[in-house]
Structure formats: structure tokens, C-alpha cells
N, C-alpha and C positions, 0 to 999 in steps of 0.2 A: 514460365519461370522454371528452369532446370534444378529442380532438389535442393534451391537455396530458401535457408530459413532467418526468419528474421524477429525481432522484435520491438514495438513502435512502445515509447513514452510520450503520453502528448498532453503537454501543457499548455498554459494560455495564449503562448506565443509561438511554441513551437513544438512541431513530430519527430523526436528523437528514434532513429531505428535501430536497430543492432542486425548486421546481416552475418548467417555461419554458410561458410562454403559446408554443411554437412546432409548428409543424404535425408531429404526429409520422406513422409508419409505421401503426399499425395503425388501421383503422375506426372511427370515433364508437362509442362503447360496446365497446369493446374493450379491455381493458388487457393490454400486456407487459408482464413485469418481466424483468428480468437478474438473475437471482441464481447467486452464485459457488459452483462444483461441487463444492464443500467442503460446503457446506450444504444438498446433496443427502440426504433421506434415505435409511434402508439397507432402511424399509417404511415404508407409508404410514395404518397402522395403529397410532394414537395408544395404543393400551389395551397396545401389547407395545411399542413405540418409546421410548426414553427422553430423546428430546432436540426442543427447542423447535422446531425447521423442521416437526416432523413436526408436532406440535400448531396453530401455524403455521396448516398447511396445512386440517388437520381444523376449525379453527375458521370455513373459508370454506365447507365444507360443513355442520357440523351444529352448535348454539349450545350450550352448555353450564348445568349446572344453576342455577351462578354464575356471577359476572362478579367478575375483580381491576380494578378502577379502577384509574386511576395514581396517585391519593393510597393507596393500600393500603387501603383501606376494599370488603368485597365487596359487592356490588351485585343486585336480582333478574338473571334468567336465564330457564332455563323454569321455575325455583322461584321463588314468587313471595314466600315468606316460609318461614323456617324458625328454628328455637328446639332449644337445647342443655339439659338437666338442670345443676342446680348441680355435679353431679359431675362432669360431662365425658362420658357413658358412652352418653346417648342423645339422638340428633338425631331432628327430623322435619322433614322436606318439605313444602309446601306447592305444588304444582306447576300452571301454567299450563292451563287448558281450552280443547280445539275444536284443539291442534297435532296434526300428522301428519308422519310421515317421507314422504320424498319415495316413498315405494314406497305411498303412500296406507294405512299402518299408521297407528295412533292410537297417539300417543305420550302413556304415561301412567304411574303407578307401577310396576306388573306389567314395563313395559320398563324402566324404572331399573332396577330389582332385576335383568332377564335382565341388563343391562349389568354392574352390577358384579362379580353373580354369576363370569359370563364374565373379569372380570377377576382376583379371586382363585382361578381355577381353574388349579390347576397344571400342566397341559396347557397352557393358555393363554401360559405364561412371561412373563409381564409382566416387563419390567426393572425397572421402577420404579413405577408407580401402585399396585401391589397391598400394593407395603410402606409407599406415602403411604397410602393407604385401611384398610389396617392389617386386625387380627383381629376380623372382627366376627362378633358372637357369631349374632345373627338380624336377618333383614329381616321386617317385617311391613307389607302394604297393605293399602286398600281397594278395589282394582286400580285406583282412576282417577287422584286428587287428595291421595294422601297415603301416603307411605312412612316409615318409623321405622325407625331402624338402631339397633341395641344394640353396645355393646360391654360385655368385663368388666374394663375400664380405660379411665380417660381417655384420649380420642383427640381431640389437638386439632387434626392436621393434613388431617381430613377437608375441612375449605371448599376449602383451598390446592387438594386435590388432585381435588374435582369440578369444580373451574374450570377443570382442563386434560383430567378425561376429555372422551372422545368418546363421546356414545350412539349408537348404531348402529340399524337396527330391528332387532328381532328376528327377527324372519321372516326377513331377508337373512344374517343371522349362523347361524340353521338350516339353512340352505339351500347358504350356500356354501363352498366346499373351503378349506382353508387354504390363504394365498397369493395365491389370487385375488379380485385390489383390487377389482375391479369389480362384485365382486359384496357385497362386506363394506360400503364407502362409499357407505352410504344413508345421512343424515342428516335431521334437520330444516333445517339451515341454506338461506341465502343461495343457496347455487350448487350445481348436481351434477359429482358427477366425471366427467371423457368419458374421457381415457385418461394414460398414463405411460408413457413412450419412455425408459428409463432411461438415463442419461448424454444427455440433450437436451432435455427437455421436460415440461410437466404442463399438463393442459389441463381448466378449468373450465367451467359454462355455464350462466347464471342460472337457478334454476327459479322458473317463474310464480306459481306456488301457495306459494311463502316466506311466513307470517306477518307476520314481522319485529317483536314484539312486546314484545323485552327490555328491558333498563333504557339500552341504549345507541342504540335504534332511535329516530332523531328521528318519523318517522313509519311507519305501517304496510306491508305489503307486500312485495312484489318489487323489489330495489335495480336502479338504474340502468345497472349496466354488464351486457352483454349478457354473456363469456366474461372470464376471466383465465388466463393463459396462463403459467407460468413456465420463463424456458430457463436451463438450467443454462451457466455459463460459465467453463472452467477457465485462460482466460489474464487475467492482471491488464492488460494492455495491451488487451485486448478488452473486458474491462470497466471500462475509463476512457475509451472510445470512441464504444461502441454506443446511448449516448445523444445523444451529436453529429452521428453521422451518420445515426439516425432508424429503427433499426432496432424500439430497442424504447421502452415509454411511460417506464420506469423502470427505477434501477438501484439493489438491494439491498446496501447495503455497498461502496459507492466504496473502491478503493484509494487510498492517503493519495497516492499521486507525485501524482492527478487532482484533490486537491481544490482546490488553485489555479483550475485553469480554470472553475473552477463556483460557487466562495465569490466573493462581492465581485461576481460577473459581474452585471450592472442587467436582464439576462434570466431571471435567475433569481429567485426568493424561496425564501429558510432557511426551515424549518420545522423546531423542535426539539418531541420531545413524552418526556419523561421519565415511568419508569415503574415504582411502587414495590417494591421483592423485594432480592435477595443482589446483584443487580449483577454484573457481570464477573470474575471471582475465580479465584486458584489453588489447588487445595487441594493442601497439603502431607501426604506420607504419611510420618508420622513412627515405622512399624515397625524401620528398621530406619536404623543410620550412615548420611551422618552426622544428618539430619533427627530423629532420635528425641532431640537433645539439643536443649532448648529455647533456650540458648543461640546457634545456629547457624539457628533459625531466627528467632530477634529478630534478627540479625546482615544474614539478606537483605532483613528487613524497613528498617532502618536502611539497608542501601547501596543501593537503590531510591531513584527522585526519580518518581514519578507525573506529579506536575503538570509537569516539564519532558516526562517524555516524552508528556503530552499536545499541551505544545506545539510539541513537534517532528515529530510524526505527523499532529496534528489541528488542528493552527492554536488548540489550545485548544477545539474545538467539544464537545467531548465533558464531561457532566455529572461530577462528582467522585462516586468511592464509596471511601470511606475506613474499613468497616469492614465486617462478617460481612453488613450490613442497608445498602443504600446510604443517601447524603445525604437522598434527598428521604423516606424511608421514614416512618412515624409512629413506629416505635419507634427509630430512629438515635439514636444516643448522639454527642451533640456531644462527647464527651472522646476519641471514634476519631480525632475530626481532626487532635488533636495526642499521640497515644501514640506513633507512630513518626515521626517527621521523620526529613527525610534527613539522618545521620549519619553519615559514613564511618568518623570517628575512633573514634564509638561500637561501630562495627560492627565496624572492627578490634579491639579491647580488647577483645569479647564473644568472638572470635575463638581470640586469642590464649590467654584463661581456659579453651578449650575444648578447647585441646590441637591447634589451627589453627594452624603457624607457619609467617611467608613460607617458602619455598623460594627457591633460587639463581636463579631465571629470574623472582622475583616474585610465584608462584603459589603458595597453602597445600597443605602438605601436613601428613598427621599426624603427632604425636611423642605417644606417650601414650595416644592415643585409644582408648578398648576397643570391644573389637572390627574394630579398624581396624589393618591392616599399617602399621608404621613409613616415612615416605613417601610412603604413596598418596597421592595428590591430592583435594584439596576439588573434586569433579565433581559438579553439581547437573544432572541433568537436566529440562529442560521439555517437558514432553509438551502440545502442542496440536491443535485443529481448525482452530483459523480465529487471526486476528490474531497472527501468527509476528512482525509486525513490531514488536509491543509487547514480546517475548520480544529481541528483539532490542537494544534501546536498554535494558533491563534490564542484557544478556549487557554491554554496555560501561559501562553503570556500577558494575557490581560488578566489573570485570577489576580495578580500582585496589585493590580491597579484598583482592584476591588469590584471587576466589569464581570458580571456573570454572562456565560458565551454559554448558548444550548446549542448543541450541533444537530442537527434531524435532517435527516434522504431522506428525501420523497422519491414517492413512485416515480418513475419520469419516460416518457414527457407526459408534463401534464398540461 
């Protein structure tokens, strides 16, 4: 990247970028990014990590068997074609020839299989890919160009969940001790890993010998930027800054106080690129009061205004996702876009039916509610990682409904 500097908004639907033709800090062929310390991983090891930074990251080292396009349609990868039984039960592969991980291993069926192998190994602890990849019954190759997975059920969220493994080689995953990154992050991809300064830094560095061969690679080869570098940034005034004054080429996730100085600016250009899946979402645990009454949670749904708090946070830039699949998804349901509008009165009255009534200060407390003390308060806690500030313009549009919103970041990931 030639001296251009850019900066990403990325919401639940979409990475908003802003690029300046202006001279930045690092080298021709060099890219920084700013990304905020929140979305620091806790490892940098996609197959036990469960959250998208980490994947993210593994995807600039090593490419995956699929690819999610942004229309939701999957795409080749190193598989170059693959086919499912009318049951659901067994997938085959069809995988790329002549790739090699960067440790000069041949990557081929025999190493899918050590991969996923590796991943539903219980030792292993996968957070999450091993329960997306599910129970499978056998793997069978030819060791080069073709792998068959069995299961003894339909498993239909296998594509979903190869597009975000990571293959590793094998030979680096025999060889290295648990923990140590440097030696596990061998991929096929784009770039190799140099190092991880935790709470500072990640540091990339193109390797020569990259393929580039997938369904996304305009042409073949080794990509054009020499190293990518990501610094982690835990003050929001630092990172509404460190692009203006030339520190780094990019910023992941602009704070909303800084979008003024960079929206509308004729140095800059928008770049929106929306991208099909669940979108930005909260999921409500409805085991126990007061959430376990459906009532109470149509009720938060109805006292939310989305679209105002987009515009109040985001000048509006941010794509709409209005239901379990966002807007732009293939299977979105146009009738999510109007099942809950914002309703107060509605939300009061669902409220009210639910054993919710005002209290003296304004605030619901229960009367009735089982399992709930006479009194208590309607306390709804929001647990987040990152955008506290969409928690926030929530927390005051339902104060009127009488819904007490506590907004609390965690560490993340946790």
C-alpha cells in the first residue's frame, strides 16, 4: 500500500472505510492498522479461539477450504468443489493441487483431516468450531485431492464452519508445544506470522511463495504489501487521532465522537462493503427472570429505536439488521423489518400484563412475578465487548418505559 491511509467503522453488517490519498507513516508496502484493545485476541489460534478478531487474523495467514462471499453464497477456497448426499450426512472435498504451507509441507487431504481431526480432539478445547463441525462419524482420503466426511445425521453447518477453520500444517502442530504461536501459525495464506507483543502489537510479513489461487485472488501470486502490522489501542481519543497525525495507514473501528472529522471530509473516500451472516446481535438468556417471560422480552424489543440510534452514533452509515439473518442475507425475511417497531406504549402494556409495574421513582418493579421478590427492579444487564455505546442510547430509550439497562465490557474474549 503506497502512503494511503484509511479508516474502517465496522458494524454489524458492515466495514465502513474512509481512504486519504495522504502521505502516511509507514513504508510503501507496509500497512498499519489501529485496532482497539478490546479486539485483541485471548489466542491467536482460530481452531480453540471463538471470536471473529482471531479468525480475522488467521485468515491473512492461511486461506480456508471455503470462502463466505458477502452475498452468502460460498465460494471455491483450497476446495475447489464439493457436493453433500440428499441426506445431509456426507460431504466431499474436492481440494486444490501443487498448494504448500509455508513450512514447505504439501497441503492436501491427509492435512484437512489432521486439521479437523485436531480440532474435535478434546484436549484440544475448541470453544466453538468443534460443536460448528459437529459429530463426525469418519473421515476417509485419497491422501491428495479428496476428503469425505460422514456423519450419522444431517450436519448442515459444516461449509459455515470450514470457512472460518484455520489449517495449520501438520508437521508444525506435531512439533509444537501448546501456546507457542510461533510455532502452530504456519499456514498456506498471504502473509507469515513474525511476532505478538501482547497488549501492543501483531506483526505480519508477506511470504513469496503464496499461491494466491482462491476464488477471491484477482490474479496469482504473492500480494503486494510487504508486512501488516496491527497495534492494539485502548484509548478512544487515540484512536480518533492516530490517523491524522500519520502514525498508522488505518483505523479499525473509528469511535463515533471522530466520525465527523473524516465523513463529508473531500480527503477522504467512504467505502461501505456489507457482508452476509447474523449481524451484530444480542442474545438474550432467557433461563431465568425476568428474561424467561416472553412477554418482557418483546417488551425491550418494542422500547429500542435502532434506526435513531444509528443515527445518532453513526450519522446513519451503518447497514440495518433487523432480524436473527441481517438485511442484505439471501434468506432475510422482509416481515423482521416490521415485527417490532419502536413502540413504547406497546412495550409498556406487555409490561404491565407481565407483573412489571411503574414504581415511585418511575422504574418497574415486580408485583406478582414468580420467582421474583415483591419490588425488585426490572434490571436488565448488557454484557458486552466492544460498542458500549449502542448499549448506551438503548439504556435511555427504555429508561421511559421503566426498563433499567446496565451497560458492562468485559474483558474480551472471554
Amino acid at each position: 500500500m503506497t502512503g494511503m491511509r484509511m479508516v474502517a467503522l465496522r458494524g454489524g453488517v458492515a466495514s465502513i472505510a474512509l481512504i486519504a490519498s495522504l502521505g502516511g507513516a509507514a513504508a510503501a508496502g507496509d500497512l498499519i492498522i489501529a485496532v482497539p484493545a478490546t479486539n485483541e485476541p485471548a489466542t491467536l489460534d482460530g481452531q480453540i479461539d471463538p471470536y471473529q478478531s482471531t479468525w480475522l487474523i488467521n485468515s491473512l495467514i492461511t486461506d480456508p477450504l471455503v470462502i463466505l462471499a458477502p452475498d452468502g453464497t460460498f465460494i471455491p477456497g483450497l476446495a475447489t468443489d464439493w457436493t453433500v448426499t440428499p441426506d445431509g450426512q456426507t460431504w466431499t472435498f474436492t481440494l486444490r493441487e501443487g498448494i504448500t504451507f509455508q513450512d514447505g509441507e504439501p497441503f492436501n487431504a491427509e492435512a484437512v483431516k489432521a486439521n479437523l481431526e485436531r480440532v474435535l480432539a478434546p484436549e484440544t478445547a475448541s470453544a466453538q468450531l468443534a460443536s460448528d463441525i459437529g459429530p463426525i462419524a469418519s473421515m476417509e482420503t485419497d491422501g491428495e485431492t479428496k476428503i469425505t466426511i460422514r456423519y450419522d445425521t444431517p450436519w448442515v453447518t459444516l461449509l459455515d464452519a470450514v470457512r472460518r477453520a484455520p489449517l495449520w500444517s501438520p508437521k508444525a502442530l506435531a512439533s509444537a508445544e501448546r501456546g507457542d504461536m510461533a510455532a502452530i501459525l504456519i499456514g498456506t495464506g498471504p502473509f507469515k506470522f513474525v511476532d505478538w507483543v501482547q497488549n501492543d502489537h501483531i506483526t505480519l510479513e508477506k511470504w513469496d511463495d503464496y499461491a494466491g489461487l482462491t476464488a477471491i485472488s484477482k490474479v496469482p501470486g504473492p500480494v503486494a504489501l510487504d508486512t501488516v502490522t496491527l497495534r492494539f489501542i485502548g484509548e478512544a481519543a487515540v484512536m480518533g487521532q492516530v490517523l491524522a497525525t500519520g502514525e498508522v495507514n488505518m483505523v479499525y473501528t473509528l469511535p463515533p465522537l471522530f466520525i465527523d472529522q473524516y465523513v463529508g471530509n473531500s480527503d477522504y473516500t467512504l467505502m461501505s462493503k456489507g457482508q452476509a451472516g447474523t449481524g451484530l446481535q444480542m442474545v438474550m438468556n432467557i433461563r431465568n427472570a425476568p428474561l424467561n417471560d416472553i412477554r418482557v422480552r418483546q417488551a425491550l424489543l418494542y422500547s429500542k429505536d435502532s434506526v435513531a440510534a444509528n443515527d445518532i452514533l453513526y450519522d446513519g452509515l451503518y447497514e440495518a439488521s433487523d432480524g436473527p439473518l441481517n438485511n442484505i442475507h439471501a434468506c432475510f425475511w422482509e416481515g423482521a423489518t416490521d415485527l417490532y417497531p419502536n413502540d413504547p406504549e406497546k412495550a409498556a402494556a406487555l409490561l404491565d400484563e407481565a407483573g412489571w409495574v411503574m414504581g415511585p421513582d418511575g422504574m418497574r418493579i415486580a408485583q406478582g412475578v414468580e420467582g421474583v421478590e415483591d419490588g425488585a427492579p426490572l434490571t436488565i444487564r448488557w454484557s458486552t465487548l466492544h460498542h458500549q455505546e449502542i448499549g448506551e442510547v438503548f439504556q435511555a430509550q427504555m429508561k421511559p418505559v421503566g426498563i433499567a439497562l446496565e451497560v458492562a465490557v468485559v474483558p474480551g474474549p472471554v
